[in-house]
C-alpha positions as a printed Julia matrix, in Angstrom:
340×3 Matrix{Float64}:
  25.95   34.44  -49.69
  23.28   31.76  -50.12
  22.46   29.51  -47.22
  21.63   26.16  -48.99
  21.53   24.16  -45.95
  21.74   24.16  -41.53
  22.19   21.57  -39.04
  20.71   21.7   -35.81
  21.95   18.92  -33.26
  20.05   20.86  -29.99
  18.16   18.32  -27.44
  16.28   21.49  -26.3
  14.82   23.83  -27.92
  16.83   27.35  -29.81
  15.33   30.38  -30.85
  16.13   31.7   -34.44
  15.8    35.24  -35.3
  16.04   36.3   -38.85
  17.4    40.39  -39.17
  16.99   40.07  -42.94
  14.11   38.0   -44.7
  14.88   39.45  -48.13
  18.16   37.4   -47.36
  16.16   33.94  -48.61
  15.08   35.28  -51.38
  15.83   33.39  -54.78
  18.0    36.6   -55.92
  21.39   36.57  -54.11
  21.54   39.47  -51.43
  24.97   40.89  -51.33
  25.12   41.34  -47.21
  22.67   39.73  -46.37
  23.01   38.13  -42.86
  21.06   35.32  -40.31
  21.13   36.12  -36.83
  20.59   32.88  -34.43
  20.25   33.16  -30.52
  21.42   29.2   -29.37
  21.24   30.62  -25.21
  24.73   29.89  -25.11
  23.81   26.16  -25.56
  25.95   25.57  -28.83
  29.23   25.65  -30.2
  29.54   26.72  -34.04
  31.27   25.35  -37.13
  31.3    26.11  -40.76
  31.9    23.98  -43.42
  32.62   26.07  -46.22
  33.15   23.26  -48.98
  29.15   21.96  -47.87
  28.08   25.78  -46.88
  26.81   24.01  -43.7
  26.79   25.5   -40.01
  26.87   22.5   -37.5
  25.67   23.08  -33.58
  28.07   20.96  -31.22
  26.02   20.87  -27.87
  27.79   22.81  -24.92
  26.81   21.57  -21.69
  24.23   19.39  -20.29
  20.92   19.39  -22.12
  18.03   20.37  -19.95
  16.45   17.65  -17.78
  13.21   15.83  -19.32
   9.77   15.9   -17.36
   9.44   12.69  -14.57
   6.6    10.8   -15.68
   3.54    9.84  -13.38
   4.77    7.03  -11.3
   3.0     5.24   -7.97
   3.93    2.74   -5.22
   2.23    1.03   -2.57
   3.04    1.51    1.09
   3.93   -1.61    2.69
   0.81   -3.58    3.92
   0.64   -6.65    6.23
   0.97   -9.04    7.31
  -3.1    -9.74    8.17
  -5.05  -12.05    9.62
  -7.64  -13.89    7.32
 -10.77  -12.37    7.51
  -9.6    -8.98    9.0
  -9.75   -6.04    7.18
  -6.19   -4.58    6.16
  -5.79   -0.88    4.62
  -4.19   -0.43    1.89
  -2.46    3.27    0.6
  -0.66    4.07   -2.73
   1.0     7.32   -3.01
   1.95    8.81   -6.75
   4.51   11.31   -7.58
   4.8    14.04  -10.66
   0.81   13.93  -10.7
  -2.09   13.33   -8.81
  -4.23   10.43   -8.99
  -7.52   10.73  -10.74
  -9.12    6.75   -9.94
  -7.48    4.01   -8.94
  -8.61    0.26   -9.9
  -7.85   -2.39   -7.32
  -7.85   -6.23   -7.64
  -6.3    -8.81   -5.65
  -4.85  -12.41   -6.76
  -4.63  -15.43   -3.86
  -6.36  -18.35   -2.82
  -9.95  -16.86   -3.06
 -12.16  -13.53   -3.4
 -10.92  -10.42   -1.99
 -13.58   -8.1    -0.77
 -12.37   -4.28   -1.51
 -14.18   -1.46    0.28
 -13.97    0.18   -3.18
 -13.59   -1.38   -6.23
 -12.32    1.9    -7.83
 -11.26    4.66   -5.35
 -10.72    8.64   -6.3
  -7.86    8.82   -3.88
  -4.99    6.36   -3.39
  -6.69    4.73    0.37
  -8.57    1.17   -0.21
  -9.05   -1.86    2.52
  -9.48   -5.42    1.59
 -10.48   -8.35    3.32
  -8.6   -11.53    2.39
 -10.51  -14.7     3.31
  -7.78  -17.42    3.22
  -4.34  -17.74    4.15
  -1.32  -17.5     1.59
   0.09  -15.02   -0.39
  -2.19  -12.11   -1.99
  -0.67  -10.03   -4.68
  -2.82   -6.62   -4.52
  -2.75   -4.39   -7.72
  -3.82   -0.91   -7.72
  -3.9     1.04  -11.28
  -3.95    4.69  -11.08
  -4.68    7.14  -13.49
  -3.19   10.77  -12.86
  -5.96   13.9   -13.57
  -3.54   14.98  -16.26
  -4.5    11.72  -18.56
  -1.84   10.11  -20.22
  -1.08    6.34  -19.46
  -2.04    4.53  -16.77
   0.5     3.61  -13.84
   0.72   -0.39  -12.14
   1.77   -0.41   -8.67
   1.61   -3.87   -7.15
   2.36   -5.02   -3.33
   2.69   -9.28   -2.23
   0.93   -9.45    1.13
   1.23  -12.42    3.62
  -2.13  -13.28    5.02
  -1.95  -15.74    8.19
  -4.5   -18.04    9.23
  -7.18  -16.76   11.98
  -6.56  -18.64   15.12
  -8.92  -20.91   16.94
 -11.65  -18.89   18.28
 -11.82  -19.5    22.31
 -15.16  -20.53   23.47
 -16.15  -20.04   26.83
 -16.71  -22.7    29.25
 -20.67  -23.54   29.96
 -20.67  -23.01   34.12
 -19.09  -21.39   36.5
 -16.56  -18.33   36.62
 -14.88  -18.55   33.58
 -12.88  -15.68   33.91
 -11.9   -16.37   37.8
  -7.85  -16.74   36.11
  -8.41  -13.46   35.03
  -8.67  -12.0    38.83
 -12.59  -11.66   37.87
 -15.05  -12.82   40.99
 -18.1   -13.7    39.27
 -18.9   -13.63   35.52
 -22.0   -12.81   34.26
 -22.48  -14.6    30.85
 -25.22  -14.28   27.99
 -25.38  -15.21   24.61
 -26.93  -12.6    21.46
 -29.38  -14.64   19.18
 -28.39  -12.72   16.03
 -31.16  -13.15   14.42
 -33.48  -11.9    17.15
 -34.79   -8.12   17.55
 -31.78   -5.48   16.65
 -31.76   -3.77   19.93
 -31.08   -4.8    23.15
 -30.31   -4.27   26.67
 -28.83   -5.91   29.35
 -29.14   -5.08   32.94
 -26.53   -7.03   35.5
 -28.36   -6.61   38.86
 -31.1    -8.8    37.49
 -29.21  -10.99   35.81
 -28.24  -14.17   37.26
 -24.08  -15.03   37.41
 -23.15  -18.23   36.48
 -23.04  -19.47   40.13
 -26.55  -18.75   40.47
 -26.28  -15.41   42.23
 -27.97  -12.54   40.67
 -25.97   -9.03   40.16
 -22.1    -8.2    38.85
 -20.84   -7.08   42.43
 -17.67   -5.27   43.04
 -15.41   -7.38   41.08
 -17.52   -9.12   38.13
 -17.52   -8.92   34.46
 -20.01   -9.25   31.8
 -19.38  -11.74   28.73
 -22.32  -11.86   25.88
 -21.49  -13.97   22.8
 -22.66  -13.57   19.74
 -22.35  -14.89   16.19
 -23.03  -12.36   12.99
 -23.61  -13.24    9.78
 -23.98  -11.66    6.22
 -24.66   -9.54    4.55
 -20.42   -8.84    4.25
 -21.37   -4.98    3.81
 -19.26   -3.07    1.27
 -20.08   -0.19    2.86
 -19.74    1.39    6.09
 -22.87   -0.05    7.85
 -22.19    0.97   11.96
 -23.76   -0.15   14.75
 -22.65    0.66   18.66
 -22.14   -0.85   21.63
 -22.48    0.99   24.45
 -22.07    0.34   28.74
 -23.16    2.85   31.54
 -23.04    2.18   35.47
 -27.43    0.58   36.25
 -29.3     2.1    38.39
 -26.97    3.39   41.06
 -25.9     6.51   39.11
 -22.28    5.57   40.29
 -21.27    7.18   36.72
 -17.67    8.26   38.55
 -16.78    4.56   38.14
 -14.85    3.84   34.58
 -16.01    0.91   32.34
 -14.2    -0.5    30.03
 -16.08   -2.81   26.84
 -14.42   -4.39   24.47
 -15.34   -6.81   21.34
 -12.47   -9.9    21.03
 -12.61  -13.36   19.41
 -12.03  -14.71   23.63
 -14.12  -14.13   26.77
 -12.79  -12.11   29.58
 -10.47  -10.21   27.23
 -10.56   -6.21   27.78
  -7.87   -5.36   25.71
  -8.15   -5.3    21.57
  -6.69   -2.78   19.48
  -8.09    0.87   19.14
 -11.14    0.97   18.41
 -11.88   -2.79   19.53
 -12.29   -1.05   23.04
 -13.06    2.19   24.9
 -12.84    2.83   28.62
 -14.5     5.42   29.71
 -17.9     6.37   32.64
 -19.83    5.61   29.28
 -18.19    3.79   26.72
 -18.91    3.15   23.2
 -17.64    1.07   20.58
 -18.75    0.85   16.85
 -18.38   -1.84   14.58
 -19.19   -3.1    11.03
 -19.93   -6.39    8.88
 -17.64   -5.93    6.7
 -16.7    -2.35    5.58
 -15.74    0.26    7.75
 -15.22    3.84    8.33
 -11.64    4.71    7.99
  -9.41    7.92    8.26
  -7.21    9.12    5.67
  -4.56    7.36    7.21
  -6.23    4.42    6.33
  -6.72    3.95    9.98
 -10.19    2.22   11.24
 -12.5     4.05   13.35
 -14.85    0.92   13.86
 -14.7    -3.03   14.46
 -14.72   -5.03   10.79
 -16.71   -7.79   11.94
 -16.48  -10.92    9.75
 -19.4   -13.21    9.26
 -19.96  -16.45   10.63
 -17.16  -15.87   13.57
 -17.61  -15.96   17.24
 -17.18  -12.59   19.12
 -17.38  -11.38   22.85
 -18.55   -8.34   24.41
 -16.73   -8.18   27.62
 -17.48   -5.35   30.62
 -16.86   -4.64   32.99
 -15.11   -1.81   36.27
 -12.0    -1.5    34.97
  -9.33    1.26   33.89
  -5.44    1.4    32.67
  -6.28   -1.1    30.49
  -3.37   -1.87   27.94
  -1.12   -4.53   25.99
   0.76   -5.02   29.29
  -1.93   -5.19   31.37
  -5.36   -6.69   29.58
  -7.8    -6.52   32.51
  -6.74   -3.5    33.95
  -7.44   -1.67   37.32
 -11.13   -2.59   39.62
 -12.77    0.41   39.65
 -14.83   -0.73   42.06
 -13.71   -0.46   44.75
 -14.44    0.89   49.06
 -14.71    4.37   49.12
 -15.91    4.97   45.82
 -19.91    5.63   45.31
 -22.57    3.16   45.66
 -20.05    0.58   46.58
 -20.38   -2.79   46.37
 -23.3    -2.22   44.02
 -21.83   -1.59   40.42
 -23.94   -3.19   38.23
 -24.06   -2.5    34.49
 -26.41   -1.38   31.93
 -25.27   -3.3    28.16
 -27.04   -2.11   25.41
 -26.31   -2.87   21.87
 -27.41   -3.28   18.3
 -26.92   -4.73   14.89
 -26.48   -2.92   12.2
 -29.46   -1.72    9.85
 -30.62   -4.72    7.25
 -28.94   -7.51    9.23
């Protein structure tokens, strides 16, 4: 027999095993044979008037490869000028670099222009709608993937600003308020102590049930990376350190609730913030304040506990009973962040 000619209609692959190669040979071979090993994947046919043997598939052909392919988690909405984190996650790969850009009414200021991992933050300085697009390359090459996200950014409210005189927290259930304001561009340390520090009543000292307001305005550099400074309250000079502070950074006075980590309560609490860029977790999560430039902040403190959403100034901590009562004064002491 000579075999003059063989179709093979396989989407996979077959593997072909020839028992006789003297078979081809230009010289007809009387007996020769060709043995071929289809995997069960193919139905035969001979034509004998064409000498052709024809593979009808049998089955389903094997599944092809998924391709690299990314999407963004769902971000916003944010307030203008806040930082918001941003995460893309990519399956049948992993991601080698991602590129980020932004398109809206303005500049968008990424942490990272180009991350090795799929976390980013941006801050968005108008409001409107931002389309964010994040093109990631997978460590096994091949072509790049587009994953894109529309993000509603809201305009920053109004920015409270306290009243000159008096106690401006007294709706607050506050008895006297202590208030000073930060001259930015002064010295980058400082320190604050409330028992020599007249109340804006005249009286000197917090007293039992007072809180501590400093303003302050930053301004640029807008650091693109982490650049952390602290914040940091302690009980001055009783060493009544039993009593729990709470100090918080907010756009209003009086305000001792913000988001974590816009506050800490604690017998010495801290809080760390940024210009700009931030430390963040691999959540995406921030572990310090993203200040922006050119927008009024407060540091409020004062003896209080159980501070939450529902209940924004908390418990007194100072209170009869507890030590060195009535005198629970407070030691401020904070810091701007190096080169600002």
């Amino acid at each position: 027999m000579k075999f003059t000619r063989f179709t093979h209609a396989l989407a996979g692959a077959a593997i072909f095993a020839v028992a006789s190669a003297s078979s081809l040979s230009s010289s007809t071979a009387l007996g020769a044979s060709i043995t071929i090993n289809d995997q069960g994947t193919c139905s035969w046919s001979w034509d004998a008037s064409t000498r052709t043997l024809t593979c009808s598939p049998v089955g389903n052909p094997p599944p092809r490869p998924e391709s690299f392919a990314c999407t963004f988690a769902p971000a916003g909405p944010v307030t203008a000028g806040t930082s918001l984190p941003l995460m893309v996650s990519c399956t049948n790969g992993t991601i080698a670099t991602v590129a980020w850009s932004a398109s809206g009414p303005g500049n968008a200021a990424f942490a990272n222009g180009i991350s090795g991992w799929g976390g980013n933050s941006v801050v968005l300085p108008a409001a409107g709608t931002w389309t964010i697009t994040a093109v990631a390359t997978a460590t096994s090459g091949g072509p790049t993937v587009t994953a894109q996200a529309a993000v509603q950014v809201n305009a920053a409210a109004v920015p409270v600003v306290a009243g000159s005189g008096g106690n401006i927290c007294a709706a607050y259930g506050f008895a006297k308020t202590i208030r000073s304001t930060w001259d930015w561009t002064s010295n980058s340390g400082h320190s604050l102590d409330t028992y020599i520090t007249s109340d804006t009543d005249g009286g000197v000292g917090l007293g039992p049930n007072g809180i501590l307001v400093v303003d302050f305005v930053p301004t640029g550099p807008n650091d693109n990376v982490p650049n952390i400074a602290l914040i940091s309250a302690t009980g001055y000079p009783a060493p009544n350190m039993t009593n729990v502070l709470t100090v918080a950074i907010s756009t209003s006075p009086c305000t001792l609730y913000a988001e974590n980590p816009g506050s800490a309560s604690d017998t010495s609490p801290t809080v760390t913030y940024g210009v700009g860029a931030v430390n963040r977790f691999w959540t995406g999560q921030t572990q310090d304040v993203a200040l922006t430039p050119g927008v009024r902040y407060y540091i409020n403190v004062a003896g209080r506990d159980r501070v939450t959403a529902d209940s924004p100034y908390g418990t007194a901590t100072c209170v009869p009973g507890r030590l060195y009562y009535p005198y629970c004064d407070i030691r401020l002491e904070f810091q701007k962040p190096a080169r600002h």
